[in-house]
C-alpha positions in Angstrom: 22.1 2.1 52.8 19.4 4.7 51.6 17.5 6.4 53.8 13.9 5.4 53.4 10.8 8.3 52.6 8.7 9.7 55.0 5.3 8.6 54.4 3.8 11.4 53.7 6.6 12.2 50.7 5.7 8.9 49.3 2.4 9.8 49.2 2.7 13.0 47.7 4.9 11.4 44.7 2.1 9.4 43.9 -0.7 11.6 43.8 2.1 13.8 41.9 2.2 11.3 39.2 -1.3 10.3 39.3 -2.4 13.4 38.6 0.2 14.1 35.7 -1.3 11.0 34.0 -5.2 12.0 34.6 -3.8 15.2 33.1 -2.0 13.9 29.9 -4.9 11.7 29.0 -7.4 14.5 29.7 -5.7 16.2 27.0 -4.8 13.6 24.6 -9.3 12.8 24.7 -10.1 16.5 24.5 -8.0 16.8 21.4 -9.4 13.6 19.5 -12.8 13.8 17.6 -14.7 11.8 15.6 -15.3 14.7 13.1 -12.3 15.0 11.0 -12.1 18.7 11.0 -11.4 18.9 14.6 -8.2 17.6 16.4 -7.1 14.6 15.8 -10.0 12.1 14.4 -11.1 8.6 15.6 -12.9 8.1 12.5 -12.3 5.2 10.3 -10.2 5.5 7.0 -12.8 3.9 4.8 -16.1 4.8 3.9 -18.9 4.1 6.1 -21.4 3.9 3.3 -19.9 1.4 1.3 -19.9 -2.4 2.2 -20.1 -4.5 -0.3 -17.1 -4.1 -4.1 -17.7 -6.2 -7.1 -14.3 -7.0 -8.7 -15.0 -8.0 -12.6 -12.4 -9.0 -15.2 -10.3 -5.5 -16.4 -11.2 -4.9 -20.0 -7.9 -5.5 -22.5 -6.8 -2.8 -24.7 -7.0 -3.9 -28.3 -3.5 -2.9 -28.7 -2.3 -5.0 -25.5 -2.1 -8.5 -27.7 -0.7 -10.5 -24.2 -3.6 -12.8 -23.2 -5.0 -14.0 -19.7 -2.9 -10.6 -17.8 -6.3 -9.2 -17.3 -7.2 -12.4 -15.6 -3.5 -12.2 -13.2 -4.4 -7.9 -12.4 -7.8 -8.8 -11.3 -6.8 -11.9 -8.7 -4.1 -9.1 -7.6 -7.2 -6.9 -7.1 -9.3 -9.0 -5.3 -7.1 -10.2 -3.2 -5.4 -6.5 -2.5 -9.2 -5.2 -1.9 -9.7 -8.1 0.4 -6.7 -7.7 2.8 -6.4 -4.1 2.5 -9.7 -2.8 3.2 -12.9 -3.5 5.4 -15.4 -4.1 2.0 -17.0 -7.5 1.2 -16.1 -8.9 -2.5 -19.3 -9.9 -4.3 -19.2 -12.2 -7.1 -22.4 -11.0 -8.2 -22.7 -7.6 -9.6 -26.5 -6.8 -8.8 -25.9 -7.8 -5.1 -22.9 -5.7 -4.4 -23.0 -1.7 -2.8 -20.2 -0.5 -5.9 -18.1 -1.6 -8.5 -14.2 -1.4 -9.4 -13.8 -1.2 -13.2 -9.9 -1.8 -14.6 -8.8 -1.4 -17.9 -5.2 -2.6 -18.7 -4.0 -0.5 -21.5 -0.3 -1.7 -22.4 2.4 -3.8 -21.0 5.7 -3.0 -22.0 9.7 -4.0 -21.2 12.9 -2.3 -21.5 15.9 -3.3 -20.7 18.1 -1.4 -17.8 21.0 -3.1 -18.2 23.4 -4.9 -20.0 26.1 -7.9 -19.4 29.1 -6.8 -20.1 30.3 -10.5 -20.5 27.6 -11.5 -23.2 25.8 -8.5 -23.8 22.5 -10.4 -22.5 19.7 -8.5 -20.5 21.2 -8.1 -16.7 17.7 -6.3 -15.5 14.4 -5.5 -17.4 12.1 -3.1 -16.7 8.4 -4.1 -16.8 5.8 -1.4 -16.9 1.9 -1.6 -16.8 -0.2 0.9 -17.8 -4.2 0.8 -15.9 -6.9 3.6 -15.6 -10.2 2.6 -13.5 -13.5 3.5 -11.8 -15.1 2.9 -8.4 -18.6 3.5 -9.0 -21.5 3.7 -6.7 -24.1 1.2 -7.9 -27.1 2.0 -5.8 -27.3 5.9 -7.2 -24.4 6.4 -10.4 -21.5 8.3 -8.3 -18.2 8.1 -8.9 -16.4 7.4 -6.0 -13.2 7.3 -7.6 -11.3 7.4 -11.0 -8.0 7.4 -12.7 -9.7 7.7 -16.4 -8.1 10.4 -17.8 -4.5 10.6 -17.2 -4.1 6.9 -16.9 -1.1 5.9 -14.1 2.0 3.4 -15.0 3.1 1.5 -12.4 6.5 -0.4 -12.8 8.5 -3.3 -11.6 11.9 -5.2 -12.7 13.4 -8.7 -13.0 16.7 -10.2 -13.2 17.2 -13.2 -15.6 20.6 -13.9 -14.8 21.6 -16.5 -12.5 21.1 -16.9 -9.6 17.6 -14.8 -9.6 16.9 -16.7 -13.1 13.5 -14.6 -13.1 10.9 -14.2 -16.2 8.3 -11.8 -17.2 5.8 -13.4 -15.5 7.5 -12.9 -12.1 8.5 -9.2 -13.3 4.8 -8.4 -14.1 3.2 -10.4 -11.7 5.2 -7.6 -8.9 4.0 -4.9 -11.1 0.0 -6.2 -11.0 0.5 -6.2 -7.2 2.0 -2.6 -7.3 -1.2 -1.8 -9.5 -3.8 -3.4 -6.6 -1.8 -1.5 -4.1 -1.8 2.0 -5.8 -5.8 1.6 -6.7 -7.0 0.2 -3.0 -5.6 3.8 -1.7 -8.0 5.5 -3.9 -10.9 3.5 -2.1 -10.1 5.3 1.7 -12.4 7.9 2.0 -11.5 11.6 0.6 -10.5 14.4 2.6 -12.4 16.3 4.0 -12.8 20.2 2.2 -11.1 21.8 5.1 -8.0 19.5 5.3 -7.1 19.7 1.8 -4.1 22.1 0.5 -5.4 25.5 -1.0 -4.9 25.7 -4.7 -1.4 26.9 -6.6 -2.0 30.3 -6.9 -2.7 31.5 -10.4 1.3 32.6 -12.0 
């Protein structure tokens, strides 16, 4: 049987740990900050001036002949900018803070792999090339762009049994890659002082 502590031991344990917990989360406060630029920041990821994104139909490529896609990668948007992010979609254009325009340039395949057995397609590469622009509607900025050095996103599908999928599956993952990739552009930026110096000049 264990010897019980003298009251005035037990007491000093707690104020002991009492004190070490006043003292952690003294410090843990004193290190967070609203201001990004100091300690650790409370701030939100998104911007705080921005509340409303109108989502239109991306613009097709006259080279990309594959009809209604446009229509598939801006449901993937709407719904990626709506579950991803703290802005209101706006149908209407002139009622809406900023606006995210798409283009889709090209859709493409390749094939990965081969059956041995038949020589059919054993997994296919679908890749979908985008660029785009946030744009502030109230005063012209850009708040962000992929314009010129547009990004690919890819995906893959297996038609063999028993995945038995088609393109549309294939590029339906890739249009959902795309809405993911272009919501991250939409935090806010970095602040100056937290971004990595330039490469120097070689």
């Amino acid at each position: 049987m264990k010897a019980a502590l003298p009251a005035k031991s037990s007491r000093f344990f707690q104020l002991s740990a009492f004190s070490f917990q006043f003292f952690f989360l003294t410090a843990l406060l004193a290190g967070c900050s609203d201001d990004p630029n100091r300690g650790y920041t409370t701030g939100g990821l998104f911007r705080a001036d921005v509340h409303t994104v109108a989502v239109p139909i991306p613009q097709r490529a006259a080279n990309e002949f594959r009809i209604n896609n446009e229509m598939r990668l801006c449901e993937a948007l709407a719904k990626c900018v709506e579950r991803e992010t703290p802005y209101k979609l706006v149908a209407d254009r002139a009622r809406a803070d900023s606006v995210l325009e798409c283009t889709l340039h090209k859709i493409t395949q390749r094939v990965l792999s081969f059956d041995p057995r038949n020589g059919q397609a054993r997994e296919i590469e679908v890749r979908v090339r985008v660029s785009f622009t946030w744009k502030d509607l109230r005063d012209g900025r850009i708040l962000a762009q992929e314009k010129n050095r547009d990004f690919i996103v890819s995906s893959t599908y297996i038609p063999e049994s028993p995945f038995n999928e088609d393109f549309f599956q294939g590029s339906q993952d890739a249009f959902d890659k795309v809405a993911v990739r272009i919501t991250e552009y939409m935090y806010k930026p970095m602040p100056a002082k937290s971004r990595p110096p330039p490469p120097a000049a070689g």
